[in-house]
C-alpha positions as CSV (number, residue, x, y, z in Angstrom):
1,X,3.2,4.9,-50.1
2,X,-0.1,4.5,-52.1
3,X,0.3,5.0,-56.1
4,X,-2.1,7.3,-57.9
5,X,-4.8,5.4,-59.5
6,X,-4.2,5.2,-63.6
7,X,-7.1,6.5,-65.6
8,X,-8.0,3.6,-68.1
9,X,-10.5,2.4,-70.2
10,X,-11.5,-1.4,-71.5
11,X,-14.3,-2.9,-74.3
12,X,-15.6,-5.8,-75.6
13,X,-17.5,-7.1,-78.5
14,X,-18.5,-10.3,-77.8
15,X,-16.9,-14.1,-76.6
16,X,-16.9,-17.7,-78.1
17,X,-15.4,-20.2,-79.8
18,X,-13.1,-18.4,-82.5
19,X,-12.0,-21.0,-85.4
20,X,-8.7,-19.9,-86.3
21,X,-9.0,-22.1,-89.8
22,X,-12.1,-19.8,-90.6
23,X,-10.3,-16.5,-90.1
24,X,-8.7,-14.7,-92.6
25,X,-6.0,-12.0,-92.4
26,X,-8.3,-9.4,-93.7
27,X,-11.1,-10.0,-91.2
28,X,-9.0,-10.6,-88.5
29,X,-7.4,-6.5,-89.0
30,X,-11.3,-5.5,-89.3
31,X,-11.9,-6.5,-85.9
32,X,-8.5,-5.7,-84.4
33,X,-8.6,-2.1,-86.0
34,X,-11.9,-1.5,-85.4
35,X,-11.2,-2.3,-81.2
36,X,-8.2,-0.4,-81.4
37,X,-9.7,2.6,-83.1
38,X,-12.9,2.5,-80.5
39,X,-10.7,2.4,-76.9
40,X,-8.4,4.8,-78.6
41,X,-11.8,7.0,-78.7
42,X,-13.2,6.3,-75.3
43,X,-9.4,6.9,-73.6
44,X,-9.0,10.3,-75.8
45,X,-11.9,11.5,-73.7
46,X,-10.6,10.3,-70.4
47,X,-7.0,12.0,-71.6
48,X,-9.1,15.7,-72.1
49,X,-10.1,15.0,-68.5
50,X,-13.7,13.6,-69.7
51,X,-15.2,11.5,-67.1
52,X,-15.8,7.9,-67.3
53,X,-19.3,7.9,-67.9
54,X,-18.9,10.1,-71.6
55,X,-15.5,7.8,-72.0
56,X,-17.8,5.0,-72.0
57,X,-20.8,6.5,-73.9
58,X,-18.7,6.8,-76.7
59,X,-17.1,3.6,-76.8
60,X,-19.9,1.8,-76.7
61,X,-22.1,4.1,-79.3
62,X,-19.0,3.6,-81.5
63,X,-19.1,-0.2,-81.0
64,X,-22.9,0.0,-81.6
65,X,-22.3,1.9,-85.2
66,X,-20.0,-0.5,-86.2
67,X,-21.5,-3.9,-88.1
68,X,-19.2,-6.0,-87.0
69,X,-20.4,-6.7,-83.4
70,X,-24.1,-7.2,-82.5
71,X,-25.4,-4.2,-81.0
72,X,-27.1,-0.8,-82.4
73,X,-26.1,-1.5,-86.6
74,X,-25.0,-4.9,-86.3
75,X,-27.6,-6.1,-84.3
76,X,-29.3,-9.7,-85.3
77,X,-32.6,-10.4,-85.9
78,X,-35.4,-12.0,-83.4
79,X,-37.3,-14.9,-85.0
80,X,-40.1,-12.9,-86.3
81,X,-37.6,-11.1,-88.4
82,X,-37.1,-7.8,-86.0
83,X,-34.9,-6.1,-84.3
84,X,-34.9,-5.6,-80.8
85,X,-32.4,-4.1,-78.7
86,X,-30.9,-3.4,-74.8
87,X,-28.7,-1.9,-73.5
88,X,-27.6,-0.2,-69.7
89,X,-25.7,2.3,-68.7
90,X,-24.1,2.5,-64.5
91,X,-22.0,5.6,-62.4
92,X,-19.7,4.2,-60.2
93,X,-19.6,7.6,-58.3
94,X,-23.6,7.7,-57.5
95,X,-24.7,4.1,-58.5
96,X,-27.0,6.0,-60.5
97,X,-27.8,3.4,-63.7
98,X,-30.5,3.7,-67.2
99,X,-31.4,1.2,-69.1
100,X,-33.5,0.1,-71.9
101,X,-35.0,-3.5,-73.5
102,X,-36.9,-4.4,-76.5
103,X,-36.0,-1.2,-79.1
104,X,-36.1,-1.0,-82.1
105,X,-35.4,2.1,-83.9
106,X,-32.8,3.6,-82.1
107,X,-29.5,4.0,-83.4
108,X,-27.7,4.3,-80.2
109,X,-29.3,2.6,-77.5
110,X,-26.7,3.6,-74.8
111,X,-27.5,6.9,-75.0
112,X,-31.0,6.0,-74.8
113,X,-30.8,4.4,-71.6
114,X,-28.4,7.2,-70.5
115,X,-31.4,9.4,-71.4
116,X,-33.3,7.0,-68.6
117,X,-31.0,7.7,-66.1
118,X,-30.5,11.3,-66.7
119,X,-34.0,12.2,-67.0
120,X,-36.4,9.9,-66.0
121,X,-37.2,8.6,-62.6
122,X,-36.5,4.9,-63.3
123,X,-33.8,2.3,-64.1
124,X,-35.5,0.4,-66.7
125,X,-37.7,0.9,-69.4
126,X,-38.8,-1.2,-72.3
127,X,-40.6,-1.0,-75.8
128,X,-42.3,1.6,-77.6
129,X,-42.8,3.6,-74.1
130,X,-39.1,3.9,-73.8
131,X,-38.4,5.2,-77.6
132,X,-41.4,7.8,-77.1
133,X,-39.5,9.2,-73.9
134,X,-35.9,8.9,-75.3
135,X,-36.8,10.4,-78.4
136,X,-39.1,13.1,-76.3
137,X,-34.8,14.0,-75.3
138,X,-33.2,13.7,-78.5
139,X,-32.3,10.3,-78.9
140,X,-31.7,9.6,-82.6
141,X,-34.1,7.4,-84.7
142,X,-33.6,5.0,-87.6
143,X,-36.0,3.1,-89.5
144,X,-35.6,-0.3,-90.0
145,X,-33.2,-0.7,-93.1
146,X,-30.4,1.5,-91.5
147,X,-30.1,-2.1,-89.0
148,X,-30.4,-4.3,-91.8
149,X,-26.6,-6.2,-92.9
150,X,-26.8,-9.2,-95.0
151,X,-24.7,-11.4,-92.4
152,X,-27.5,-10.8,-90.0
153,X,-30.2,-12.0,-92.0
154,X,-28.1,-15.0,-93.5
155,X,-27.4,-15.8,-89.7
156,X,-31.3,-15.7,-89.3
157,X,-32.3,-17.7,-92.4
158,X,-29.5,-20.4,-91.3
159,X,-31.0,-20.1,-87.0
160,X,-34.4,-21.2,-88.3
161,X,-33.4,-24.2,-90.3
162,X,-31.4,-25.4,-87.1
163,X,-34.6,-24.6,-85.7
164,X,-32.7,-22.9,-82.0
165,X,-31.5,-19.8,-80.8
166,X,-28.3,-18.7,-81.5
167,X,-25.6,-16.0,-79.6
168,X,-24.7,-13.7,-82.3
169,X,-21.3,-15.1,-83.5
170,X,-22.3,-18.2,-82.8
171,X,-24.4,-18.0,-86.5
172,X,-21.4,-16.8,-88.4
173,X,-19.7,-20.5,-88.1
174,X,-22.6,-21.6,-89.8
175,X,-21.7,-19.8,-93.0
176,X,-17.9,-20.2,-92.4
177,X,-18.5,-24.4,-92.6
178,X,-21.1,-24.1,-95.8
179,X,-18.3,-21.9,-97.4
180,X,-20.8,-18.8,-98.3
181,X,-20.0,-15.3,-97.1
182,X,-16.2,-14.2,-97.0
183,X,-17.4,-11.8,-94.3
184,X,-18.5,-14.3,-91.9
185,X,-16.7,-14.0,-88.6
186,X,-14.2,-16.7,-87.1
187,X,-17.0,-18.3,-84.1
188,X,-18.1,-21.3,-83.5
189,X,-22.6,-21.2,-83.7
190,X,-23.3,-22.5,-80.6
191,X,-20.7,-20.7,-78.6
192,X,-20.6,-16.7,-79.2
193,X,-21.7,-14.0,-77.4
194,X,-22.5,-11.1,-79.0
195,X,-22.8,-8.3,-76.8
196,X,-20.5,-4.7,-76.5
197,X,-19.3,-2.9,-73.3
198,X,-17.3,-0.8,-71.7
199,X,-15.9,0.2,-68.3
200,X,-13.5,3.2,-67.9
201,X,-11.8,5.3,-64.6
202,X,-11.7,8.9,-65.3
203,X,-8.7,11.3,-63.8
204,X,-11.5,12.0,-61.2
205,X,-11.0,8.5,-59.7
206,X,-14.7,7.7,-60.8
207,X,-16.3,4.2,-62.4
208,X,-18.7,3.6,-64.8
209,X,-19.7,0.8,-67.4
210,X,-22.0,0.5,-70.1
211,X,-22.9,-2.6,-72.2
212,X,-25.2,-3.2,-75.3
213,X,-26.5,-5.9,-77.1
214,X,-28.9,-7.3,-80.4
215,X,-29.6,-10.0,-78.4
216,X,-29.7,-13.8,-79.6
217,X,-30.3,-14.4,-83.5
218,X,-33.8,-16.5,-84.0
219,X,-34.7,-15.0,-79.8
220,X,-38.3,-15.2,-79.1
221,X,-39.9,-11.3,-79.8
222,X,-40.0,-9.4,-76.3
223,X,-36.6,-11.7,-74.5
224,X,-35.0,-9.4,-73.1
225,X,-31.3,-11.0,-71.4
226,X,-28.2,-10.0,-69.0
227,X,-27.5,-7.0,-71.1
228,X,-30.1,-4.8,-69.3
229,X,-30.5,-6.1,-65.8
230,X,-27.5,-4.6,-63.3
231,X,-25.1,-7.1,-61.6
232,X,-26.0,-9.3,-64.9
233,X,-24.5,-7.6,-67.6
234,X,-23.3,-4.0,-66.4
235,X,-22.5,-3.1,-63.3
236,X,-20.1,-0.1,-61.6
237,X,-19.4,1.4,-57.8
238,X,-16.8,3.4,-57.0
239,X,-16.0,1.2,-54.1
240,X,-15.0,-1.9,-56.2
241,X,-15.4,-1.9,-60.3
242,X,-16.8,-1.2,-63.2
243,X,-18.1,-4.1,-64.5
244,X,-19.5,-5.4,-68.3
245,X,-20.4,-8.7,-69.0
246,X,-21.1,-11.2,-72.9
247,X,-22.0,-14.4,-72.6
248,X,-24.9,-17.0,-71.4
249,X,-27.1,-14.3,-70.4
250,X,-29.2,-16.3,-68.1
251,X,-26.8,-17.6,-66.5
252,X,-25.4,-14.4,-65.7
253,X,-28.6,-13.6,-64.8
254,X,-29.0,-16.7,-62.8
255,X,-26.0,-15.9,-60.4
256,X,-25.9,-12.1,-61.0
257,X,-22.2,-12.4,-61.8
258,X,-20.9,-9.2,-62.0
259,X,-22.4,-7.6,-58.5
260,X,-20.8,-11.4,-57.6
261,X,-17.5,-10.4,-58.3
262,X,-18.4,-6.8,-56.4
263,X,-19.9,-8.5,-53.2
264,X,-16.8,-10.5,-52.9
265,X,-14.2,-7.8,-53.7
266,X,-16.6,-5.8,-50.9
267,X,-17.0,-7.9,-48.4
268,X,-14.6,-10.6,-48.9
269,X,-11.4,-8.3,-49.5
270,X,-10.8,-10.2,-52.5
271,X,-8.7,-8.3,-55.5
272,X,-10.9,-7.4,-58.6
273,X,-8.8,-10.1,-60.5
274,X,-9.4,-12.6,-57.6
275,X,-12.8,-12.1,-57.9
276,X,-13.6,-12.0,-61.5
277,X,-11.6,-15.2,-61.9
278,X,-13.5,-16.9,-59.5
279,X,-17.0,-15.9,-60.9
280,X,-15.9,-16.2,-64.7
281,X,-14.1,-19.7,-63.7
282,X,-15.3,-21.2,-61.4
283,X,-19.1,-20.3,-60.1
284,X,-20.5,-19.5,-64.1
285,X,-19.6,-22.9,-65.8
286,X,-21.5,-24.1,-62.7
287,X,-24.5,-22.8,-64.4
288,X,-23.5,-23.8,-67.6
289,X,-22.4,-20.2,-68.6
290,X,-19.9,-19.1,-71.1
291,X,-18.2,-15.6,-71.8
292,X,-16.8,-13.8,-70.5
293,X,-16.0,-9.9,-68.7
294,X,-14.2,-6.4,-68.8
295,X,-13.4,-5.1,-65.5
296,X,-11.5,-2.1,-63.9
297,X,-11.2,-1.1,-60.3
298,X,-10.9,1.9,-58.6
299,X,-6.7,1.7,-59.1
300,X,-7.1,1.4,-62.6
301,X,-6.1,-2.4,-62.9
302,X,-7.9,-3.6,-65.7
303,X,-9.4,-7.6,-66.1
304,X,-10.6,-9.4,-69.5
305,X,-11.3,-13.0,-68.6
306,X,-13.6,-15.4,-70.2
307,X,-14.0,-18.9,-70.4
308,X,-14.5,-19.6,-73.9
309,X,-12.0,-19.9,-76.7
310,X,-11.8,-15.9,-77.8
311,X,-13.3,-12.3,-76.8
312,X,-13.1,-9.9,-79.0
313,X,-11.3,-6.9,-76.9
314,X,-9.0,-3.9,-76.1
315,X,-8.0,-2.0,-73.3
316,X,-5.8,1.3,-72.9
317,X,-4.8,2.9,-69.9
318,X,-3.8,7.0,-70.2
319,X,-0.2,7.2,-71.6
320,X,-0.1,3.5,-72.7
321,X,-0.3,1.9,-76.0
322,X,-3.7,-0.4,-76.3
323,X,-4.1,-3.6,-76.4
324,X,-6.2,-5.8,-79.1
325,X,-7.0,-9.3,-79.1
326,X,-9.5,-11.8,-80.4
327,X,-7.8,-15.1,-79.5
328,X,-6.1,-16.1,-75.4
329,X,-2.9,-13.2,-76.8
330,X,-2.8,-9.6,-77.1
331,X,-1.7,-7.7,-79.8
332,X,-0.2,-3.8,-80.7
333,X,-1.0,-2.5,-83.7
């Protein structure tokens, strides 16, 4: 007899190389409270019946106010000293997707490139002609000093004297070893990811996923990565998974890893665990990619593989206790 799917939600906040000896107990219960609070959030809404795509519009706007990951307030800044933002937005049921690249002013740039999807035409728009439109609907509009945090700009100051790019979290090590900021999170320079998602099942049995991003600290103005392109770094069809992706973004570009691990759950019959192992395992380091993914199928079995050392993460299905973890373990608060 065939169980009833279990509505569920999971999020990320970004993959790498965590440095236990850099952590301390007090930053280590910032981040695991501040997952735990977020996919509490996003399930509350799947629990009132919501569907997946609000469930995951507020997780990831919550995970976009918060300063700790790099996406909406926490975002890092490009090498002219800007900030400049992506983000995309899928449904599962229609395969309808938004998405937006290069912002810079908008607090919540999920709901931005729901606005695209919802009222545009398109899939993808980019720079000032996407703020006019979103803002044309309501989006909301900071200037710059509401993105502005300290780490960020330390992380900049740091990228510049290394003279390369560097993946969000990947910057904070660089304080951690000098022995500056207390705030500094536990990941190693050259190996973190930061990006935030989210994929969810509503009670309705649909998908969706959502996933958001500052980009890379010290990034060349006008890159634009994984984050906004679909089958890179979001991804979501009722027929297989909801899918969101942090890591090597062109490498996940490069092999389209998340339609990847859709195609072969599709057409190869392969179980969304199969598959994302696979992809995350085997075919990414082939590119030289590193990160990781959130995943949940249309059953409501939930994935959160990477190939680095820690991803930042939680996941709660309807009626359960969620799950936290930074490092390979999971944790209940």
């Amino acid at each position: 007899m065939k169980t009833k799917a279990t509505a569920g939600i999971a999020i990320h906040g970004g993959a790498g190389t965590i440095l236990r000896s850099s952590l301390t107990t007090e930053q280590e219960q910032a981040y695991l409270t501040a997952l735990h609070d977020i996919v509490v959030a996003g399930a509350s809404v799947l629990a009132d019946g919501g569907s997946a795509l609000d469930a995951v519009t507020v997780a990831v706007s919550l995970l976009e106010d918060c300063p700790l990951f790099n996406a909406g307030k926490g975002s890092v800044y490009t090498s002219a000293g800007q900030i400049e933002m992506d983000a995309a937005i899928m449904d599962g049921q229609h395969r309808r997707a938004g998405a937006v690249a290069c912002v810079t002013n908008l607090r919540n740039p999920v709901r931005a490139a729901r606005i695209v999807m919802e009222h545009s035409p398109h899939v993808l728009m980019v720079g000032p002609g996407a703020e006019q439109f979103v803002r044309q609907h309501g989006a909301q509009i900071e200037d710059a000093t509401y993105f502005h945090t300290e780490q960020r700009y330390v992380q900049l100051l740091r990228a510049r004297q290394e003279a390369g790019m560097l993946l969000d979290h990947d910057g904070d090590k660089l304080s951690a070893t000098s022995g500056t900021t207390p705030e500094a999170a536990p990941l190693d320079p050259d190996k973190k990811f930061g990006t935030v998602g989210a994929v969810a099942l509503d009670m309705h049995g649909n998908l969706a996923a959502a996933t958001s991003t500052g980009g890379m600290t010290n990034k060349l103005p006008g890159r634009v990565g994984d984050t906004a392109m679909l089958g890179a770094g979001c991804y979501a069809d009722n027929r297989t998974a909801a899918l969101s992706a942090t890591g090597t973004g062109e490498a996940f570009m490069r092999s389209l890893a998340l339609h990847d691990i859709a195609a072969q759950m599709d057409y190869a019959g392969l179980s969304l665990e199969q598959a994302a192992h696979k992809t995350i395992m085997e075919k990414l380091p082939q590119l030289q990619g590193h990160g990781g993914i959130i995943g949940i199928d249309r059953q409501g079995n939930i994935v959160l593989p990477f190939n680095t050392e820690g991803m930042y993460r939680a996941s709660m299905r309807i009626g359960d206790v969620p799950l936290t973890g930074i490092y390979r373990d999971f944790q209940k608060l």
